[in-house]
C-alpha positions as CSV (number, residue, x, y, z in Angstrom):
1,X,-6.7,10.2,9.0
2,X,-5.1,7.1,9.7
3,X,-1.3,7.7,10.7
4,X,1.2,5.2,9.0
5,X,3.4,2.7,11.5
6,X,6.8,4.6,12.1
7,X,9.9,2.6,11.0
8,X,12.9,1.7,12.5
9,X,16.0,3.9,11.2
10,X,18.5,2.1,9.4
11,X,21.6,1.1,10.9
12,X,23.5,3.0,8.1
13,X,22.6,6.5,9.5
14,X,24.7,8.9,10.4
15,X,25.0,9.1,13.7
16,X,26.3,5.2,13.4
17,X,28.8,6.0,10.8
18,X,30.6,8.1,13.4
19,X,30.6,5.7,16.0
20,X,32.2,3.5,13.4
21,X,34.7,6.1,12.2
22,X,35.8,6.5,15.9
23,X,36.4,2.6,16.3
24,X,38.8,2.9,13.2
25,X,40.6,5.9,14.0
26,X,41.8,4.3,17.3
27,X,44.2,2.2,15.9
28,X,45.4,4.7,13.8
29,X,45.9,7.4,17.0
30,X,47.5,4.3,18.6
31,X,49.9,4.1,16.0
32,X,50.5,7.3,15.7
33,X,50.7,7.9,19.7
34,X,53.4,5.4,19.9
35,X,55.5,6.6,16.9
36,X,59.6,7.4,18.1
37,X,58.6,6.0,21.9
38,X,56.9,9.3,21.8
39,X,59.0,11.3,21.2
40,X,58.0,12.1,17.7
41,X,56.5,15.5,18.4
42,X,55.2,15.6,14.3
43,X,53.5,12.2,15.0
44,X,52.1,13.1,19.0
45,X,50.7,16.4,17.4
46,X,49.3,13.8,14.7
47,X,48.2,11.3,17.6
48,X,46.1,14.8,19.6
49,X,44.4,15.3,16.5
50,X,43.1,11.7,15.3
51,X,42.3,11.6,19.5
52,X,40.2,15.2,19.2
53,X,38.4,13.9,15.9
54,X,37.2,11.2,17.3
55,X,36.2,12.3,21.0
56,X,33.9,14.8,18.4
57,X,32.6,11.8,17.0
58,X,31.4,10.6,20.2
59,X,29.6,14.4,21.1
60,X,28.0,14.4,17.3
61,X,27.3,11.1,16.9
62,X,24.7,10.8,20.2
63,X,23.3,14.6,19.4
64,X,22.6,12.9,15.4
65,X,21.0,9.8,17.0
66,X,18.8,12.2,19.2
67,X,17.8,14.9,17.5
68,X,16.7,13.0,14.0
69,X,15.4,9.8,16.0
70,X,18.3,7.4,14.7
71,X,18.1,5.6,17.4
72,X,19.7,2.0,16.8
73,X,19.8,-1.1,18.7
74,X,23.4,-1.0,17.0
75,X,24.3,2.2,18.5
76,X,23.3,1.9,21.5
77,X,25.8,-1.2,21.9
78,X,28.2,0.4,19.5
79,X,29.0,3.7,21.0
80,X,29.4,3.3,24.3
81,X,32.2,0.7,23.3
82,X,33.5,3.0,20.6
83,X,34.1,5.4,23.7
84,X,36.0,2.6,25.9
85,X,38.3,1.5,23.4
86,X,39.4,5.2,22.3
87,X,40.0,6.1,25.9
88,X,41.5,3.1,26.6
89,X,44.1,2.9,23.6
90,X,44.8,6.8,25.4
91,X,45.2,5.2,28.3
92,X,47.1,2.1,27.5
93,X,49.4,3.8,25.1
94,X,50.5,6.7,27.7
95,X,51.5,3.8,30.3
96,X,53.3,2.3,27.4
97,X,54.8,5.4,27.0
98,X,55.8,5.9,30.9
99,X,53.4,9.2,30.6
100,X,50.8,7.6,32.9
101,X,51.3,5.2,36.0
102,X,49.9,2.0,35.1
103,X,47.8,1.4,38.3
104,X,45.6,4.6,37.4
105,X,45.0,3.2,33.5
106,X,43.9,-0.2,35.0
107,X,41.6,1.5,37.6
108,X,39.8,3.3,34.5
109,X,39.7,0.7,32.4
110,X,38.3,-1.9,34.8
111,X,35.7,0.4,36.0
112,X,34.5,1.7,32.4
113,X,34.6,-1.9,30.7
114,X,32.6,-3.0,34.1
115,X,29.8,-0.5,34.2
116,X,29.5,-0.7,30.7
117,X,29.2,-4.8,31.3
118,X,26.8,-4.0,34.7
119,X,24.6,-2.1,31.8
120,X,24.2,-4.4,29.5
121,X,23.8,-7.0,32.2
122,X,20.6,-5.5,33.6
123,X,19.6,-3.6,30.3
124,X,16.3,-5.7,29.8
125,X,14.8,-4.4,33.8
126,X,16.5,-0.9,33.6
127,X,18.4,1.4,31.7
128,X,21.5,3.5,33.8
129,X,21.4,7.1,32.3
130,X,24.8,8.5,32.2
131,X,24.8,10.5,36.0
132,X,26.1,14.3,35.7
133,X,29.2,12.7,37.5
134,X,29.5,10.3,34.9
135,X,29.6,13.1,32.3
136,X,31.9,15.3,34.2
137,X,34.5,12.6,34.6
138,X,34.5,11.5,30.8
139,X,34.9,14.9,30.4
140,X,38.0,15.7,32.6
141,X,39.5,12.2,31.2
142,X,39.1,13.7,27.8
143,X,41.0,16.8,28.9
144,X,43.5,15.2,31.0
145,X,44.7,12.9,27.8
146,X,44.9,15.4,25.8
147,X,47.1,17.4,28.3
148,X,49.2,14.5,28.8
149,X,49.3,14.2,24.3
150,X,50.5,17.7,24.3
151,X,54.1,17.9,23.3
152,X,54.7,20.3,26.3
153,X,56.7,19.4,29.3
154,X,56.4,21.7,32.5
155,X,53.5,23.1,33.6
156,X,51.4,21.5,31.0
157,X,52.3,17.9,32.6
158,X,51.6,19.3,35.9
159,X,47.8,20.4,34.8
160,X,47.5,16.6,33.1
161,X,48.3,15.0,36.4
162,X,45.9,16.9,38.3
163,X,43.0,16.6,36.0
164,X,43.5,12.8,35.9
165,X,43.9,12.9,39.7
166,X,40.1,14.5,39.6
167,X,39.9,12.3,36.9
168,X,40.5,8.9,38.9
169,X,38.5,10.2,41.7
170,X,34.7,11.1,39.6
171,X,35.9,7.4,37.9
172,X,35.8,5.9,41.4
173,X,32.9,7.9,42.9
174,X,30.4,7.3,40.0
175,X,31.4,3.4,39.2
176,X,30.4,2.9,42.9
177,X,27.6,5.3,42.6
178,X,26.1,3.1,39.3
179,X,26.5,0.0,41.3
180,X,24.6,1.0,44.4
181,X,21.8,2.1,41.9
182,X,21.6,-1.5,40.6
183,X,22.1,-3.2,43.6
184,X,19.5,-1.2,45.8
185,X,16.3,-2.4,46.1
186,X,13.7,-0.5,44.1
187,X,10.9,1.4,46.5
188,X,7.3,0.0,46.0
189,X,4.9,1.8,43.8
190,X,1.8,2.2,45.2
């Protein structure tokens, strides 16, 4: 029995239409985040949901593409920017917002936009798998913004600063980590 060539998926799965649902909904939980200088507590309770539905997105929208093989040169590209740009409108908006100092949201941001760039740089001689680290501090970004998006002052604050303080330090530790895994020559095989 002769087995018939697999085709590519389409690029209109559904994995992809999440990635591109999260890309819109940042403007929108950027607007809303910045709504009364923040002090909107209706429109920041608005802003930590749009921000919750669309880090979803990002958890659903890799487990589609995996588990149904929808796999896409589009989404490959696609999500891990889709990622960047919701955590850095988080990011960007809280230092607008005085919430977040603006040395530790330009520490973030140029590590994530620079491994993602390192990636795509050397994507054709080796793919960089997301580390555990790099996991666990998308993770504890995650939960630090939406912390800091809580309309809670006290000991909530307190908790947000900490977890971005882990936060900043697995974003340190695993963008050098990635570049000594480029950078270092490969052993022989043999």
């Amino acid at each position: 029995m002769t087995e018939l060539p697999k085709t590519a998926p389409s690029v209109w799965n559904g994995a992809n239409v999440l990635t591109v649902l999260r890309v819109v909904l940042v403007p929108v939980f950027g607007w809303l985040l910045l709504q009364g200088g923040g002090d909107d507590t209706p429109m920041q309770i608005a802003a930590l949901v749009v921000f919750l539905i669309a880090a979803a997105t990002d958890r659903f929208d890799g487990e589609l593409a995996r588990r149904y093989n929808l796999v896409t040169d589009f989404g490959k590209i696609a999500d891990p920017l889709a990622d960047k740009a919701l955590v850095g409108m988080a990011l960007v908006g809280l230092s607008i917002l005085g919430e977040l100092p603006w040395w530790v949201t330009a520490l973030i941001l140029v590590r994530e936009f620079g491994i993602t760039l390192m990636r795509f740089l050397v994507i054709r001689t080796q793919v960089i798998a997301a580390s555990s680290g790099g996991k666990a501090k998308t993770v504890l970004q995650t939960l630090a913004i939406v912390l800091y998006l809580l309309p809670f002052e006290g000991p909530v604050h307190i908790a947000a600063m900490i977890v971005m303080g882990l936060a900043v330090v697995l974003t340190v530790v695993t963008g050098i980590d990635y570049v000594v895994k480029v950078v270092r020559p490969k052993p022989a095989q043999g």
